[in-house]
N, CA, C and O atoms as a MOPAC input file, in Angstrom:
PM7 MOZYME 1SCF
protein

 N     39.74700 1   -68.38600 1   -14.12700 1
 C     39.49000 1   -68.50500 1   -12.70700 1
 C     40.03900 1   -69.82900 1   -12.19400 1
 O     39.93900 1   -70.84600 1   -12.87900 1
 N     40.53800 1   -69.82900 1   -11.16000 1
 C     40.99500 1   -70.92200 1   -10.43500 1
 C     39.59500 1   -71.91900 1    -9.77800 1
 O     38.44700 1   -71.52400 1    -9.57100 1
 N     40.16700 1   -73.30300 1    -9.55600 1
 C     39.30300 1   -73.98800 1    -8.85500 1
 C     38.64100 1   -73.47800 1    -8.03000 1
 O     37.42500 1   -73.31500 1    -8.12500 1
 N     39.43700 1   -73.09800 1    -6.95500 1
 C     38.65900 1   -72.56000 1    -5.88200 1
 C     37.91700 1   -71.22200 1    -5.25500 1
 O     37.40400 1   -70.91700 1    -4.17800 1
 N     38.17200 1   -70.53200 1    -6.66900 1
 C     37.32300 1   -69.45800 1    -6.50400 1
 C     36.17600 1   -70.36000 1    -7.16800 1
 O     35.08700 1   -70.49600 1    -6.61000 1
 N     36.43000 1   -70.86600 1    -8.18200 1
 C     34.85600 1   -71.42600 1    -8.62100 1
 C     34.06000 1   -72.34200 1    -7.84100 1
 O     32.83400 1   -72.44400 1    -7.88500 1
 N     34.65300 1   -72.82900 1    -7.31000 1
 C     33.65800 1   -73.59500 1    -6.15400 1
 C     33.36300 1   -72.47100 1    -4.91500 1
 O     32.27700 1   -72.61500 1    -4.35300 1
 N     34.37400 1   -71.18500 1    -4.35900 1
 C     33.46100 1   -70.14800 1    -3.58800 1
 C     31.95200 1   -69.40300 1    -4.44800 1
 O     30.84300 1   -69.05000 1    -4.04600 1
 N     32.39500 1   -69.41100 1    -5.31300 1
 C     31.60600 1   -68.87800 1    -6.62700 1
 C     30.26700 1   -69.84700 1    -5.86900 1
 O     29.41700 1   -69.27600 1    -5.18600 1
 N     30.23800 1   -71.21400 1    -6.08200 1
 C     29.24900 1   -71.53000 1    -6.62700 1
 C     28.59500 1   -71.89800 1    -5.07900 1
 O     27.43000 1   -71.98100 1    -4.69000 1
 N     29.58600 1   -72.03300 1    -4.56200 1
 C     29.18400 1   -71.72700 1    -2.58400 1
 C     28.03300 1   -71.09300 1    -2.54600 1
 O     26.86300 1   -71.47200 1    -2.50200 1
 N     28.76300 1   -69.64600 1    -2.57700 1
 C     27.95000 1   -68.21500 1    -2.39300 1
 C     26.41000 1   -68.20600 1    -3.56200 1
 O     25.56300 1   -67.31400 1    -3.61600 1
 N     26.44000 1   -69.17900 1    -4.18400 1
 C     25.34300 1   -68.46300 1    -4.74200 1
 C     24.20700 1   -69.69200 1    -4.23800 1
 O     22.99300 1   -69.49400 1    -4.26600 1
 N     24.74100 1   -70.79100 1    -3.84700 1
 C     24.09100 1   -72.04600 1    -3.30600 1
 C     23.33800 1   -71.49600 1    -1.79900 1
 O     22.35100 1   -72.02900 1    -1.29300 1
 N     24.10900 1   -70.25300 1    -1.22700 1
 C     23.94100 1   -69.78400 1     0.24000 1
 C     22.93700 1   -69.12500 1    -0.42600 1
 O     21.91500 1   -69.81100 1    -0.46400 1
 N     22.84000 1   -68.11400 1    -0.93800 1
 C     21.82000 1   -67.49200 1    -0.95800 1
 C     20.60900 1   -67.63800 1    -1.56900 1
 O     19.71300 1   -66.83500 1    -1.30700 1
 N     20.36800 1   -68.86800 1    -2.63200 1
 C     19.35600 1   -69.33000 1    -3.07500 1
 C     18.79200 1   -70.11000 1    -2.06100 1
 O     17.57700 1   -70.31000 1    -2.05100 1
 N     19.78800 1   -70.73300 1    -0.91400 1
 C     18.75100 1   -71.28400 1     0.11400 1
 C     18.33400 1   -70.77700 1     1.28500 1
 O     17.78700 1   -71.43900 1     2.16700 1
 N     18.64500 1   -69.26400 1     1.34300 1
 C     18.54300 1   -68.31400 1     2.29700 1
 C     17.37600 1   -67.47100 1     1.59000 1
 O     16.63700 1   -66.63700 1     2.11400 1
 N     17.41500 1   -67.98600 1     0.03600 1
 C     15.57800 1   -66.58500 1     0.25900 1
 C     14.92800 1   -67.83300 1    -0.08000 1
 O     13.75000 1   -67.69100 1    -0.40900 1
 N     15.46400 1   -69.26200 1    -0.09300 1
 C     13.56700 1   -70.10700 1     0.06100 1
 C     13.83900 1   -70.32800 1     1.55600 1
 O     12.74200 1   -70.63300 1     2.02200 1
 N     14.52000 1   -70.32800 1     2.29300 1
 C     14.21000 1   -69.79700 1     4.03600 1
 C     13.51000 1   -68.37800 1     4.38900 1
 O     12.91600 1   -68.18200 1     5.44900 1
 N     13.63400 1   -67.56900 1     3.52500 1
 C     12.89400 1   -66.38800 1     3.85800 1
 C     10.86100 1   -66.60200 1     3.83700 1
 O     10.11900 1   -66.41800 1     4.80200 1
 N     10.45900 1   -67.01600 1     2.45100 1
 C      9.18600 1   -67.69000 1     2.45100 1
 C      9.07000 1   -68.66100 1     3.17200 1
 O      7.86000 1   -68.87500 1     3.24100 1
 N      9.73900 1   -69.56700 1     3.90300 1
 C      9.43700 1   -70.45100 1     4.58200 1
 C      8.92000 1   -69.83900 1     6.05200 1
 O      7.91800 1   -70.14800 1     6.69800 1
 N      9.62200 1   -69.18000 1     6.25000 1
 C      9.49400 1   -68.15500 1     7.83100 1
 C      8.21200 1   -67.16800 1     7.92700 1
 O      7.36000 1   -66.85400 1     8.75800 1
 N      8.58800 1   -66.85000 1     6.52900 1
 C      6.97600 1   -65.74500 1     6.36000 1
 C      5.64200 1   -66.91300 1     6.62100 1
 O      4.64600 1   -66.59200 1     7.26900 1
 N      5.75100 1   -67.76900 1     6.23800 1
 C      4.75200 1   -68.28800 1     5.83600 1
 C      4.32500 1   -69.34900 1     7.35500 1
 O      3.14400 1   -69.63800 1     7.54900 1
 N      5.15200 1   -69.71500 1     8.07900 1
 C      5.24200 1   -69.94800 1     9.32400 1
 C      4.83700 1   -68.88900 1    10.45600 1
 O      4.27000 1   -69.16100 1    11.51400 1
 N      5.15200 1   -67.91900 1    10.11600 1
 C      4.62500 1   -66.79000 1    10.73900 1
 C      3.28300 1   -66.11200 1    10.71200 1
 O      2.68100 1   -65.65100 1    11.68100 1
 N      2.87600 1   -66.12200 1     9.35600 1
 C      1.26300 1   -66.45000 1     8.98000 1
 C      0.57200 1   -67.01900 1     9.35600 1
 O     -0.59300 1   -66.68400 1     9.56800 1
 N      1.22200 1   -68.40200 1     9.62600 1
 C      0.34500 1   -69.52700 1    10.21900 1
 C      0.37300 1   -69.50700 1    11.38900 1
 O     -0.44800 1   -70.35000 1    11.75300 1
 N      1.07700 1   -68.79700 1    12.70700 1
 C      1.30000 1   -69.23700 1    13.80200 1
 C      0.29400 1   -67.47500 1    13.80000 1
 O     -0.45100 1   -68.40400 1    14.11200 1
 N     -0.16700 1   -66.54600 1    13.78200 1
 C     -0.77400 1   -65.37600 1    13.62600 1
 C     -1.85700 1   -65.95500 1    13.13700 1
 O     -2.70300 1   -65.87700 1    14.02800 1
 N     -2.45100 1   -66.67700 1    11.90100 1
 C     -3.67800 1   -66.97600 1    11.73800 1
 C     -4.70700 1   -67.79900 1    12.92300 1
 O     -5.84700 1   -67.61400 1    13.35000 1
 N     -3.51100 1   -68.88800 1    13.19800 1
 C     -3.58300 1   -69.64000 1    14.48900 1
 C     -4.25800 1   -68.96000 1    15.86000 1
 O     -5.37700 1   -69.24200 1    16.28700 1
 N     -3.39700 1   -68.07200 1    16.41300 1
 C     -3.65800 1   -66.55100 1    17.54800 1
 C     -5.25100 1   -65.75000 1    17.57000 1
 O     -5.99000 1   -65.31700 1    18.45400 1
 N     -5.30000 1   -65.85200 1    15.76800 1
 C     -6.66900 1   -65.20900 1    15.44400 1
 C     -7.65100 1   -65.83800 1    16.19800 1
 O     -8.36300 1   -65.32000 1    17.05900 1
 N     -7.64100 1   -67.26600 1    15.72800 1
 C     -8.36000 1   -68.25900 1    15.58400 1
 C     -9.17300 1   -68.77300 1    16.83500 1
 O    -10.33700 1   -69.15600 1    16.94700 1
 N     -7.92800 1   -68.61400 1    17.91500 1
 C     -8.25600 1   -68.85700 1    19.07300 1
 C     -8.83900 1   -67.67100 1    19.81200 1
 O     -9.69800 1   -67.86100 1    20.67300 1
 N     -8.43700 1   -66.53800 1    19.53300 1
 C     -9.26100 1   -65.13900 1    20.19000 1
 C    -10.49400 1   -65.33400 1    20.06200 1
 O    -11.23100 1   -65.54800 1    21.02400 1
 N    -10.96200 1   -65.27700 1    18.60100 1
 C    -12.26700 1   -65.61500 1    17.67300 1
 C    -13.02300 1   -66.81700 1    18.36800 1
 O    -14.24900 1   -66.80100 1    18.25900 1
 N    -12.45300 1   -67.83900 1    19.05700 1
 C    -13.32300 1   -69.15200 1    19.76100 1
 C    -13.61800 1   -68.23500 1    21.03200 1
 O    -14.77300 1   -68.18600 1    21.45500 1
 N    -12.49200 1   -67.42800 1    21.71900 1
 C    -12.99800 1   -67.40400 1    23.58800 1
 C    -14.07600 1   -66.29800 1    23.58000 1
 O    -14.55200 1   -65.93400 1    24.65600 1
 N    -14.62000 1   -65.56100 1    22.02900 1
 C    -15.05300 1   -64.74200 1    22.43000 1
 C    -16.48700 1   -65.03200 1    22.62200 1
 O    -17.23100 1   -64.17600 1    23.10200 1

């Protein structure tokens, strides 16, 4: 393999290891901003 496929190589796999710990990051932001929503219904009632 040439240089520069090995550095796309190692691109592409750098993209997507930091695209699924962005995926738990979002879930988990999203949890919290929904637990949050609960939270406040649960006080006005």
């Amino acid at each position: 393999m040439t240089y520069s496929k090995i550095c796309a190589s190692a691109l592409a796999v750098m993209l997507a290891l930091g695209a699924a710990a962005c995926d738990k990051t979002i879930r988990g932001a999203g949890q919290d901003i929904k637990d949050s929503g609960q939270a406040v219904k649960s006080a006005t009632r």
